[in-house]
N, C-alpha and C positions, 0 to 999 in steps of 0.2 A: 338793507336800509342803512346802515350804518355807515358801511362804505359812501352812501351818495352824501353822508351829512357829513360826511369828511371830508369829499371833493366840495361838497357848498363851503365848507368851514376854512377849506384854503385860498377861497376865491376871496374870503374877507379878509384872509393874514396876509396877504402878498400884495406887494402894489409894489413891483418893479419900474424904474424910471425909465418914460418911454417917450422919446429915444435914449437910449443907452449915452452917458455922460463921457466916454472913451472909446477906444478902438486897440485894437491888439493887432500888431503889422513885425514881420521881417526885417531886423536890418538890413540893409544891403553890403552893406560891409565883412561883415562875420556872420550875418542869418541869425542873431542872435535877436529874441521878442522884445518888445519893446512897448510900450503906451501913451497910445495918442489920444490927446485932449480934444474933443469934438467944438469945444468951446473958445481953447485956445491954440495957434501953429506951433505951437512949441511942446515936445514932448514930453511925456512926465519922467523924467530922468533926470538925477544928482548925481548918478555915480555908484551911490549905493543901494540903489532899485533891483531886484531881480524880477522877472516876470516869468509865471509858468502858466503852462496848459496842464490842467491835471485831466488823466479820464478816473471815474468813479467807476463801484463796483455795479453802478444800476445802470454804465454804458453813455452817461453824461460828460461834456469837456467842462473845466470851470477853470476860471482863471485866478492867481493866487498872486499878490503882492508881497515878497519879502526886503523889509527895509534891514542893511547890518550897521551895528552901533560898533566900534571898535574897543569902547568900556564896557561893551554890555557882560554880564553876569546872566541873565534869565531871556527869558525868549518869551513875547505876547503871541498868542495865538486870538485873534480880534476874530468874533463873530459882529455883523452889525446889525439892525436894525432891517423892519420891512419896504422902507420905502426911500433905501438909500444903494447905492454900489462905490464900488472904488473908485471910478473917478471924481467921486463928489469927495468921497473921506479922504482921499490923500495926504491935504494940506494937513489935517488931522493927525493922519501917521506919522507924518514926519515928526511935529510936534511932539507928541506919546513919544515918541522912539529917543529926541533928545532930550525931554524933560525928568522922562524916567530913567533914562539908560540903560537900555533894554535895544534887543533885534524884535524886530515886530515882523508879523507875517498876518496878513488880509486876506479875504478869499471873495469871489460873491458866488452865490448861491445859484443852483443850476434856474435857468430864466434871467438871472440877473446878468447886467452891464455884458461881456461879450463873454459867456457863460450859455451853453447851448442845454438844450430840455425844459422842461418847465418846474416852478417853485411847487415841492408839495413837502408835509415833513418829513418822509422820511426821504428823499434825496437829498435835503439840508443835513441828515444824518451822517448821509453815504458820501456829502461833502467834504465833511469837516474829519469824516477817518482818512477821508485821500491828503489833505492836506496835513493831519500828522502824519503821513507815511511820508511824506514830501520831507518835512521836518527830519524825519529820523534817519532819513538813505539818503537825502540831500546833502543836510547841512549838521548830522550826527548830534540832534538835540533828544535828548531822555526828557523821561517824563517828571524825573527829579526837579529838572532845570525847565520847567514850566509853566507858564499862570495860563490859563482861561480865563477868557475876557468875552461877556456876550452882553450884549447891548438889546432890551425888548424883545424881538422874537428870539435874537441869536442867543439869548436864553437858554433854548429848547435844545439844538444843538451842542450850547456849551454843556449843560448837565448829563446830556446824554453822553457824552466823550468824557467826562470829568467820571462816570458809575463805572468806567473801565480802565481806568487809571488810578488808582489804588492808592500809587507813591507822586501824585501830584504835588506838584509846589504849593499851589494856591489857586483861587476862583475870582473872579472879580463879575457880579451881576448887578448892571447898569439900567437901572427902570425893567428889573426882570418880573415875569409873572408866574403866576403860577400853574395855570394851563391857560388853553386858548379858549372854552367856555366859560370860564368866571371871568376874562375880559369883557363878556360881553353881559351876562347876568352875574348875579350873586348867589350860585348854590354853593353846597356844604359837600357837596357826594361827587366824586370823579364818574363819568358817562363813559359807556365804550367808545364811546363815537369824538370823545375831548382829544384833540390835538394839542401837543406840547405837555404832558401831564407833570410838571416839573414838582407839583406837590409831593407825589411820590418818589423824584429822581433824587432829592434833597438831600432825606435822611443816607442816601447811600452814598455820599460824595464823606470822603475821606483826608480829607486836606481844609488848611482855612478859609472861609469865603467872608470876601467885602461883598455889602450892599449895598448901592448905591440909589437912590429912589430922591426926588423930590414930591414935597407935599402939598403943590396945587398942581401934580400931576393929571390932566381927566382925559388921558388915553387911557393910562394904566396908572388904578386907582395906588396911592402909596401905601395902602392894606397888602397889597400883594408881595411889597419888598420886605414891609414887617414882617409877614408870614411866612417868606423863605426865610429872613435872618435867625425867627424864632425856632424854627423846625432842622433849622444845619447842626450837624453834629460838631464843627468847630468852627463857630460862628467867630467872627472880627468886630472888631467897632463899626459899626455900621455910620454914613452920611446921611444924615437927614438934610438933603438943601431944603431950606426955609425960601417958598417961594419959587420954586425949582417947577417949572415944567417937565415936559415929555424929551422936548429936544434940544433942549437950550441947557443942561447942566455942567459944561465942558466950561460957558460963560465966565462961570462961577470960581472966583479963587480957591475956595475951599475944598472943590473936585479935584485941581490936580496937586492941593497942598497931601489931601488926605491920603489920594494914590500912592504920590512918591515915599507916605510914611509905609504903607502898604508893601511897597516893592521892597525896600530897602530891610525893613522887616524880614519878608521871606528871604532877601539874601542871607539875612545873618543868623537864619536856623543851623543850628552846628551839627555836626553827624550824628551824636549822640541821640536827638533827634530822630532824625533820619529813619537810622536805622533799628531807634522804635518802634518806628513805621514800621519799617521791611518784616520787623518780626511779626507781629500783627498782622500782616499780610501774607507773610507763610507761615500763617498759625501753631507760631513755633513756643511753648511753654515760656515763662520767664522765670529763670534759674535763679533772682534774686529774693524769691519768696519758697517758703516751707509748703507744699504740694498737700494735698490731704491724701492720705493713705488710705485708712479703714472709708470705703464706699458703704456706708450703712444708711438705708434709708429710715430717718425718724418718725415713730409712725407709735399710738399709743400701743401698750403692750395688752394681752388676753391672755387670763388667768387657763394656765397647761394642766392644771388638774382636772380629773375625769369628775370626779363626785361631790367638782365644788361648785353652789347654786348661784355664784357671782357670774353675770354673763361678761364682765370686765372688770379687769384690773380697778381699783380706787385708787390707784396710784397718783400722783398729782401728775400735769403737767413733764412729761419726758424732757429732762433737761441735759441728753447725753449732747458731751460737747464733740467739735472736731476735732480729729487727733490730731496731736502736736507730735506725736512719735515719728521721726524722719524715717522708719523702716517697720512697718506690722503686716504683721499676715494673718491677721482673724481669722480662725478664731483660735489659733496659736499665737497668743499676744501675748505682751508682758505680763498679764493679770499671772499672780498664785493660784495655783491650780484648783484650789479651796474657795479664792475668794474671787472665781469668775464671775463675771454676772450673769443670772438667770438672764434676761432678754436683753440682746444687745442695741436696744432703742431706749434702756434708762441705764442710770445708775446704783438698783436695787439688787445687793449682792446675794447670791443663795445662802446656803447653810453651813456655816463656817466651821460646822463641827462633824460635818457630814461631807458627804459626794452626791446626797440626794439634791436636786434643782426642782422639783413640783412640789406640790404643799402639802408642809410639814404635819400637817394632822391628817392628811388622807393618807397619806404615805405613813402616820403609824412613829414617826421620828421621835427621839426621848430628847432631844435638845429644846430644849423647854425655852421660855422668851424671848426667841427670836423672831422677825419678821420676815413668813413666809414671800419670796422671791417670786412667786406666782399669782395669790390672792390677796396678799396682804393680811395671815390673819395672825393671830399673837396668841401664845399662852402664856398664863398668867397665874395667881394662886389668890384665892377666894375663901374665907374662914380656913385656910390653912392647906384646903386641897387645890390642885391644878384643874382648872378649868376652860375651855374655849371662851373667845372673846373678838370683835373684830375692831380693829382701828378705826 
């Protein structure tokens, strides 16, 4: 059952353009691919276009746009939108590529533009790992030197690729949501059967994410962008376009003013950085803080004498701290041998005149008004003689 309301639920995410806005042909020259505009004779070529066939690992071909900037620093990985392909964003690309200064690299999605199989999510999955692998054996781009970029569905894919990339640059989600069922209702609970679950992919992305959302959005309501931005673990300044639709916020000066602050930003993260990251990723201890030694779990203490009627300790509140001791091996610790403490979950020392640690009245002990280390009880003197008494 699930399965079919996942095949219904892809028939409403996808609306690939049909006819296809391009065509993917041979030169004849060199046999090198090339893209042709359905719309215009002149092919989409400046020079600095590369066009690939990728196959995926679910046996799809898809085709992948990389634009090179020769200032570029970072590399856009663009996810787009359901109801667009690369020959419609082009013009787009190019722009992104020189406003930012950045290498961009497109892709459409298997169904889409001259991209063989059909749209479902997880081919959009098995898309977008062909196309970093394209990135990394292609043209030798790491995941340091990276931003994701996903635009409304390509959301789904960005975060999915972003919860396996650790040491990501940066995120950029453009009218993202947050699965593909609260696009259409308003529940509170993820379904098995929700495509694109990006509520839960959030919290695992590891790098800074811009959100980009306008708020008279009514594909996708701009509650969904607030809701990724609040749930990211290192959340950006987020764009609120004021007035901002679904597919009109590129219009807007403030989009690509905000970007380039974005981009330029992540260039200027310095190694230090970095390779905070990295350690955090190979869960490697950080050697600039004092480690805690003694593993003692704090937990209240129960009186160790046999014949005493207390079923626990009256001790207050266990306030043993963590040890600061760069080197202990409890329970051979620095404590005097005399003045260890009976339980080592407080700070209540035994019998300072004895080696006896259980209570000093059942045990018979002659050191008179001390505070037994087990029950808490005191002896004390009364018209002159020693008598029992308890705190």
């Amino acid at each position: 059952m699930g399965c079919l309301v996942s095949q219904l639920a892809a028939k409403f995410a996808f609306f690939p353009p049909s006819p296809p806005s391009y065509q993917v042909k041979k030169r004849d020259s060199d046999g090198k691919l090339v893209a042709v505009s359905l719309s215009a004779p002149l092919p989409l070529h400046d020079g600095s276009l590369d066009v690939h066939l990728l196959e995926t690992r679910r046996g799809n071909k898809i085709v992948a746009f990389y634009l090179k900037n020769p200032y570029a620093r970072l590399t856009l990985l663009y996810s787009h939108g359901n109801a667009a392909d690369l020959g419609q964003l082009y013009d787009l690309f190019v722009q992104l590529k020189v406003n930012l200064r950045v290498n961009l690299m497109g892709y459409d999605y298997s169904g889409y533009g001259a991209s063989t199989g059909k749209p479902s999510e997880f081919n959009t999955y098995a898309d977008i790992e062909a196309v970093y692998e394209c990135l990394e054996t292609e043209y030798g781009v790491s995941q340091e030197d990276l931003i994701l970029y996903g635009q409304s569905v390509g959301s789904g894919p960005t975060l999915h690729l972003a919860t396996k990339l650790p040491r990501l640059r940066g995120v950029v989600l453009h009218s993202g949501i947050l699965s593909g069922l609260r696009v259409l209702c308003h529940v509170k609970v993820t379904l098995c059967f929700d495509i694109y679950k990006n509520v839960n992919k959030i919290r695992k992305v590891k790098c800074p994410v811009l959100v980009i959302h306008g708020t008279e959005d009514d594909v996708v309501n701009w509650l969904h962008g607030n809701g990724l931005w609040k749930m990211a673990r290192e959340p950006y300044e987020p764009l609120w376009i004021k007035g901002g639709g679904h597919c009109n916020l590129e219009l807007y000066p403030d989009y690509i003013r905000h970007l380039c602050r974005f981009i330029q930003e992540m260039e200027n993260i310095n190694t230090e950085v970095r390779l905070r990251k990295i350690r955090e990723t190979l869960h490697e201890p950080n050697t600039g803080t004092i480690s805690r030694c003694c593993k003692v779990k704090c937990r209240q203490p129960r009186c160790s004498c046999p014949n005493c009627a207390l079923p626990k300790c009256q001790l207050p509140k266990c306030s043993w701290p963590k040890c600061q001791w760069p080197k202990c091996s409890w329970p051979k610790c620095l404590w005097p041998k005399r003045r260890r403490p009976k339980c080592p979950d407080c700070l209540r020392p035994g019998c300072s005149e004895c080696t006896r640690f259980g209570c000093l009245i059942c045990a018979d002990c002659r050191c008179f008004g001390k505070i037994c280390g087990g029950c808490n009880v005191r002896k004390g003197k009364q018209d002159g003689e020693w008598v029992d008494g308890v705190v």
